[in-house]
Each structure stands twice: as structure tokens, then as C-alpha cells.
C-alpha positions as CSV (number, residue, x, y, z in Angstrom):
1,X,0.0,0.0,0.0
2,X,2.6,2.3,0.6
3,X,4.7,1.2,-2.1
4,X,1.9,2.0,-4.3
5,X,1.3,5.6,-2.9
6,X,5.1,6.5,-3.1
7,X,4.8,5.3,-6.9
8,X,2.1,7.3,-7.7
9,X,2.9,10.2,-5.8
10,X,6.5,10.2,-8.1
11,X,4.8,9.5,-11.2
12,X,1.9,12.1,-10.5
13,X,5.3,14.9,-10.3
14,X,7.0,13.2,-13.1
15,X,3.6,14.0,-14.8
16,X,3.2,17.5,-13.4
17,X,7.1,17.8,-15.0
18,X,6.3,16.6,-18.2
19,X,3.0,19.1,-18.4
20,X,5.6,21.8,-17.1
21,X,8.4,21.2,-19.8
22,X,5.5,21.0,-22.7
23,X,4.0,24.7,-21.5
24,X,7.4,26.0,-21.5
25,X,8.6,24.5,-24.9
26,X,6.0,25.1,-27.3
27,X,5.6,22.5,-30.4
28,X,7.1,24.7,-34.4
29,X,3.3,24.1,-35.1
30,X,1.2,27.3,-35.4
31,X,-2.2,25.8,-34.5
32,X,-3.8,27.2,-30.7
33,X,-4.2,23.9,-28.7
34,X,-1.9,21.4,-30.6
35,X,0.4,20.1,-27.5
36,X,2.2,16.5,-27.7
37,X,0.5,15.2,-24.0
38,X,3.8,14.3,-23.4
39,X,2.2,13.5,-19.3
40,X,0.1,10.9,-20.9
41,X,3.3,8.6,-21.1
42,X,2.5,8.4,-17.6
43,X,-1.0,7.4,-17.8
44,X,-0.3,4.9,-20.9
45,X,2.4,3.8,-18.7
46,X,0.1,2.8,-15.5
47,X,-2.6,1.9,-17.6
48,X,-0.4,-0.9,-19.1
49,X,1.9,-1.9,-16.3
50,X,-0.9,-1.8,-13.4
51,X,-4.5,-1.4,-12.4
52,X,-7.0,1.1,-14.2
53,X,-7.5,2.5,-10.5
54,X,-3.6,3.7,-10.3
55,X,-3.8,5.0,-13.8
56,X,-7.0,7.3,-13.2
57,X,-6.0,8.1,-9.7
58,X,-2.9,9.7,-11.1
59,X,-4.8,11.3,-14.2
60,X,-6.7,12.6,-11.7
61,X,-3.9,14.4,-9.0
62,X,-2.3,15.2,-11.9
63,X,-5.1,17.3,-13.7
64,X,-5.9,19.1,-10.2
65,X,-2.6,19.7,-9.4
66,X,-1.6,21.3,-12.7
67,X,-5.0,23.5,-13.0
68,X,-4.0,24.6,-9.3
69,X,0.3,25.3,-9.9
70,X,-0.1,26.2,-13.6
71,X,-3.7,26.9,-14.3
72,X,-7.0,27.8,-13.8
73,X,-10.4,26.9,-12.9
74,X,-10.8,26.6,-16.4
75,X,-7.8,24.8,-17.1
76,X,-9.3,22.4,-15.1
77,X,-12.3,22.0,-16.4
78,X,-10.7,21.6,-20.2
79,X,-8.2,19.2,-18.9
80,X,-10.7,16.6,-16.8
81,X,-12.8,16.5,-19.8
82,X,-9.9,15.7,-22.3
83,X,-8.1,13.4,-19.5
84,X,-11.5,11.7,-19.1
85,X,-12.3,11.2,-22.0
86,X,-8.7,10.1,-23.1
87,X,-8.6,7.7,-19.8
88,X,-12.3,6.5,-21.0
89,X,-11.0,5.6,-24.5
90,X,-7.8,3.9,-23.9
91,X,-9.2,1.6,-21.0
92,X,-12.0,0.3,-23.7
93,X,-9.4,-0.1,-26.1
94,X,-7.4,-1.8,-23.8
95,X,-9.8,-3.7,-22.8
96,X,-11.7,-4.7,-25.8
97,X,-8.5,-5.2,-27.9
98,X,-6.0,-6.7,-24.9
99,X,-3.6,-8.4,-27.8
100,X,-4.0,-5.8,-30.6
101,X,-4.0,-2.3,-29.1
102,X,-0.3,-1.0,-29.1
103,X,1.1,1.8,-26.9
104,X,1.1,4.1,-30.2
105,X,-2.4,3.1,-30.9
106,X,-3.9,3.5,-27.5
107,X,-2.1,7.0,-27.4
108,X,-3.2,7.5,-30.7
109,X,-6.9,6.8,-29.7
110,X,-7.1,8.9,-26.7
111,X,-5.0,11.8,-28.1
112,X,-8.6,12.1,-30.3
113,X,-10.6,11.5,-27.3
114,X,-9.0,14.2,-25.2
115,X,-9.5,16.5,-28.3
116,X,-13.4,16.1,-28.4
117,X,-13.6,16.6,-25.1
118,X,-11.9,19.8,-24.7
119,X,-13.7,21.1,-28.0
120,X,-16.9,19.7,-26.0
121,X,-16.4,21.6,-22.9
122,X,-15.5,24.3,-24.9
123,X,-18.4,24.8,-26.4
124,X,-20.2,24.1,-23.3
125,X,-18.3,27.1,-21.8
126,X,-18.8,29.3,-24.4
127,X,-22.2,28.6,-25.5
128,X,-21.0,28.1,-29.2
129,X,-20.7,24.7,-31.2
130,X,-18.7,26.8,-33.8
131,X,-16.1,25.5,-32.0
132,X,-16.3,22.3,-33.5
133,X,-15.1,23.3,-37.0
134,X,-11.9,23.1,-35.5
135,X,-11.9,19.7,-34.6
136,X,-10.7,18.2,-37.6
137,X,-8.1,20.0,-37.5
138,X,-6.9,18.6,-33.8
139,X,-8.2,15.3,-34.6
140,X,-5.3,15.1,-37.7
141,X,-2.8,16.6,-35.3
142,X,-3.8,13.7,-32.3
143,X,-2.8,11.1,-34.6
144,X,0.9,12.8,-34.6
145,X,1.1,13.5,-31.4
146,X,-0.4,10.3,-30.0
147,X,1.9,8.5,-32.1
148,X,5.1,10.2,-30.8
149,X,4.0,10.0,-26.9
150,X,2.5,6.5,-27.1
151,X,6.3,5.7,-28.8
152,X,7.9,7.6,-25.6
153,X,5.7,5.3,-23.7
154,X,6.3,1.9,-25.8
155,X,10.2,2.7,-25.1
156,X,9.4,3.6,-21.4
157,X,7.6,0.2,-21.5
158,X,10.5,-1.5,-22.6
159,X,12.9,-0.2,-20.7
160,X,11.0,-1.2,-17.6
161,X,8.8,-4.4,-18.3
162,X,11.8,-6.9,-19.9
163,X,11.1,-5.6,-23.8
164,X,7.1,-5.2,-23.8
165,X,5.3,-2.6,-25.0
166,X,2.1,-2.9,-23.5
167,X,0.6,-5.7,-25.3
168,X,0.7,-8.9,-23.9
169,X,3.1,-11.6,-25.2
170,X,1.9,-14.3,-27.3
């Protein structure tokens, strides 16, 4: 139990880190809202190596913490729906698909998730669905961005499962 706390405490600043780095260093790509999600390594990470409940208790501290050292109230409300959303989508991936679903794909999958749900609360926040035009857009830029983080995470994953990357051996 209190092996399991200590992990997730570290991996929740390791995330908080990784959020940091990605505000400070923007991406060469002009678009408002692209970011890599480079702190979903550590979800993907969890989410692969250990229960669902680690994995969204993490998300969760994580998203809180970063709207509270970094953010806003609205920060927080953008993030939890994209995190939820994201978290929602890999684990039913994961689940459905135990054999098939690689790292790159599951980041892949919920890089799109967290996109419709920050373009959903967005347009619950602003009263506008006009948002939604722009959604294309960050759905084409999820599949590059999950690719490269769900890769960080394939190499995390074999680095520190003996040569895995999230989908169970054959």
C-alpha cells in the first residue's frame, strides 16, 4: 500500500514535469491547442503496467494539481474532460483489444478522445458549437502527437517491463 502511494505520488510529479516542460517549450506548429500530452506517457504507462485505479487516480492528481500550480479553474475543467475522456477511450481499447492495441495506438486513440472533449467543454463554456469546425483540424494533429508520446511510452515500457510494449506476449 505504501509502495503503491510512493509510486504514484512520483509519477503524479514526473507528470506535473512533463505538463511543465510541454507549456514552456512550445511544439514549431502554429495551431492554438496542438500540444504533444507528453504526461500521458505516464497514464499509458500505468494503464499498461498496473491497475485502471492507479492509472486514473494519477490522471486525476495530476489534472488538479496542474490547473492549481499552472492553471486555472478553467484549465481544469478543459483538462478533466480531455483526461476523461482520453482515460475513457484507452481503457475500452485496452480492454476490448487486450492483444491488438499497441502503446502508439492507444495514445493514438485517446490523443482524439481528449481533443473532443476539450472542444466539447468548450463549447459548453462558451455557449457556441462553432467550435467544432476546429476539430478536424486537432483530430489530424492527435494522430501525430499520439503516435510520438504512445512511442515515448512503448520505449518507457521496454525499458522497464523486460522488452514489452504494452501488449501482452503471445
Amino acid at each position: 500500500m505504501v509502495r503503491t502511494l510512493t509510486r504514484n505520488a512520483l509519477l503524479t510529479a514526473l507528470g506535473l514535469c512533463l505538463a511543465l516542460v510541454e507549456q514552456l517549450v512550445p511544439l514549431p506548429v502554429p495551431l492554438p491547442g496542438v500540444r504533444l500530452g507528453l504526461a500521458n506517457v505516464i497514464t499509458l504507462y500505468l494503464l499498461l503496467t498496473d491497475t485502471p485505479g492507479s492509472a486514473a487516480a494519477v490522471l486525476a492528481a495530476r489534472v488538479a494539481l496542474a490547473a492549481l500550480l499552472f492553471g486555472s479553474a478553467t484549465t481544469f475543467f478543459y483538462s478533466a474532460a480531455g483526461g476523461l475522456l482520453a482515460f475513457a477511450a484507452m481503457f475500452l481499447l485496452r480492454r476490448a483489444y487486450p492483444a491488438r492495441m499497441s502503446a502508439a495506438g492507444l495514445s493514438m486513440a485517446g490523443a482524439a478522445a481528449h481533443n473532443i472533449g476539450q472542444t466539447a467543454m468548450a463549447a459548453l463554456l462558451l455557449w457556441d458549437t462553432a467550435v467544432f469546425a476546429y476539430l478536424p483540424v486537432l483530430l489530424l494533429c492527435a494522430l501525430v502527437t499520439g503516435a510520438v508520446t504512445g512511442g515515448a511510452a512503448a520505449l518507457l515500457l521496454r525499458r522497464f517491463t523486460g522488452g514489452r510494449d504494452g501488449a501482452p506476449q503471445q
